[in-house]
C-alpha positions in Angstrom: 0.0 0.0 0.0 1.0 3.2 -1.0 0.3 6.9 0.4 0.3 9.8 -1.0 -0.1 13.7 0.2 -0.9 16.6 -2.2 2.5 17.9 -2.7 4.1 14.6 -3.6 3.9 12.9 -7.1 3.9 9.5 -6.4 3.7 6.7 -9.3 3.0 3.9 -7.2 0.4 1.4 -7.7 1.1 0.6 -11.5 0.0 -2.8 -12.2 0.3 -4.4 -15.5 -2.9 -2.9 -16.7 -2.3 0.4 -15.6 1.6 0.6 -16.7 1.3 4.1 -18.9 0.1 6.3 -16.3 0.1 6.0 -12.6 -3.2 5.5 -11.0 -2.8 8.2 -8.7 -2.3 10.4 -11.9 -5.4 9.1 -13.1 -7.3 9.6 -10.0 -6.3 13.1 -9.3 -7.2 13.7 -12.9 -10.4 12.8 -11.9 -10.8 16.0 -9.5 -9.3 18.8 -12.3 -13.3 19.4 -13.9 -14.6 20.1 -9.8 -12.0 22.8 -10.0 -11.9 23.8 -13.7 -15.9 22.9 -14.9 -13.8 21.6 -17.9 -15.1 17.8 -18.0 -13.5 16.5 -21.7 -10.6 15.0 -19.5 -13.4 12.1 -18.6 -13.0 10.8 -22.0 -9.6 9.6 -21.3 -9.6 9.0 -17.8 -13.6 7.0 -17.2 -14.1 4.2 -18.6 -17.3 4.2 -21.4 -19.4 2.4 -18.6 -17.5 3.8 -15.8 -20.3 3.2 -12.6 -20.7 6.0 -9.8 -22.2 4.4 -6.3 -24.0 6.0 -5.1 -25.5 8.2 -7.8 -27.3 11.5 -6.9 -30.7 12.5 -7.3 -31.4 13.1 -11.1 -27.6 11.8 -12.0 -27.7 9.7 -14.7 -25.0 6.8 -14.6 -21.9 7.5 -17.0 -19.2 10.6 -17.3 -22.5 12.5 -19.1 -24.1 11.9 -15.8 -20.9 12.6 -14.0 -20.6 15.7 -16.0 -24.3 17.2 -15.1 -23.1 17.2 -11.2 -19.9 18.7 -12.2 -22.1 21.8 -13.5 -24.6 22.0 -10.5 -21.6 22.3 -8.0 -19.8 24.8 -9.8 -23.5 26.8 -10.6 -23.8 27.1 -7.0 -20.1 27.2 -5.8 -18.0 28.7 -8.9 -14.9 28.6 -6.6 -15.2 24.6 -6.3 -12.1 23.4 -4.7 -11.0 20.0 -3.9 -7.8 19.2 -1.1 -6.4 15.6 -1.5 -5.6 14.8 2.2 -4.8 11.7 2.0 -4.4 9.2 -1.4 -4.0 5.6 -0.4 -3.0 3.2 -3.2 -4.0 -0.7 -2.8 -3.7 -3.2 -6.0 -6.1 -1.3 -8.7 -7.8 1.2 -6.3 -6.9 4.4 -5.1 -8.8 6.0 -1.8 -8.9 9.4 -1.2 -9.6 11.7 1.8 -11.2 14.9 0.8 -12.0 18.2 1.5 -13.8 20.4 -0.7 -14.9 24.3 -0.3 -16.4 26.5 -1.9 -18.2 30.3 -1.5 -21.8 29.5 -2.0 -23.5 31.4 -4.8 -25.8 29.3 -6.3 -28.8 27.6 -5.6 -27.7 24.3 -4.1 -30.0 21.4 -2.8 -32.7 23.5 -2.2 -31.0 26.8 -0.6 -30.6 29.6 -1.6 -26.8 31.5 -2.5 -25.8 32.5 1.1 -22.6 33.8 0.2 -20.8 31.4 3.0 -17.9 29.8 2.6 -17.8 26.3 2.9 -16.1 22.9 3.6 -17.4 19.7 3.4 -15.7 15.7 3.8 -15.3 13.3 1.3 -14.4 9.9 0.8 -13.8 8.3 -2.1 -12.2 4.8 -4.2 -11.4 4.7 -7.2 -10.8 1.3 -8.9 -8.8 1.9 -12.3 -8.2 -0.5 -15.3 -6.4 -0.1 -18.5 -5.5 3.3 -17.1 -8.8 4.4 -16.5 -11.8 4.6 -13.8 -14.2 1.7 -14.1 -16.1 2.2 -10.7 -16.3 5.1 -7.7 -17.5 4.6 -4.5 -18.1 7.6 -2.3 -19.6 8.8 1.1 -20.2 12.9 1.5 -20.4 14.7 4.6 -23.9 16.6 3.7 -25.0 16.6 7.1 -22.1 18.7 8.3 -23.0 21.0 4.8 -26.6 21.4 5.5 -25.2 22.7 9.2 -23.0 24.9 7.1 -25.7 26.0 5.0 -28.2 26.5 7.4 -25.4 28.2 10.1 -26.8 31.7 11.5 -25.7 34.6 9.2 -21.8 35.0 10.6 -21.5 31.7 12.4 -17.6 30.2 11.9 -17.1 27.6 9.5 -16.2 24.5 11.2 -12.7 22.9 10.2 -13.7 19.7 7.8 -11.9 17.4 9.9 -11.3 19.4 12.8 
């Protein structure tokens, strides 16, 4: 098992099907469109009939589907951001520790823009083949969100993992 922080470049975890690219590469690639809303990198990094567990309300399955939620988070957060905390590499899969923040402008799951900034916990593995995603598994925090979200006007944002 290999791990990985956000500064290093680590190229561990190549297996025979994934000996042109490391899987971490791969998997961090995977993050760029959260950041960017630029999503044509899917085509080389998901696989055709890449699968997303769980999918979210409305989400078709697919990087089209995977795309979609791309736009809605960056509609209501244009400042997206995603902190690799921790990449753990095992055989073919890659887990990753999250954190993600953004300045909420947008409508998002049902609120209104309240102009907070926010941070939220994710966790996330990756399984990769042939050099690209064939399945994600992934847990959100959204309770600790929707405590963001609804926060008084000028309450602290909590520390995602503090």
């Amino acid at each position: 098992m290999t791990m990985s922080n956000p500064i290093d470049s680590a190229t561990a975890g190549n297996s025979s099907t994934n000996s042109d690219v490391s899987i971490v590469d791969v998997v961090r690639a995977f993050y760029e469109p959260f950041r960017t809303g630029d999503t044509s990198s899917y085509a080389d990094i998901l696989a055709e009939d890449w699968i997303d567990i769980p999918l979210a309300p409305g989400q078709h399955q697919g990087p089209a589907g995977m795309a979609g939620q791309i736009a809605l988070f960056r509609q209501a957060m244009p400042d997206y951001s995603v902190k690799h905390e921790d990449l753990v590499v095992g055989g073919d899969r890659v887990a990753v520790r999250n954190t993600v923040s953004g300045t909420h402008q947008g409508a998002f799951m049902g609120h209104e823009p309240t102009g907070r900034r926010i941070e939220m916990r994710t966790m996330d593995i990756h399984q990769v083949r042939d050099n690209k995603i064939v399945v994600t598994w992934h847990l959100e925090d959204f309770a600790g969100l929707m405590a963001q979200l609804n926060a008084p006007a000028g309450a602290p944002t909590p520390g995602a993992w503090s």
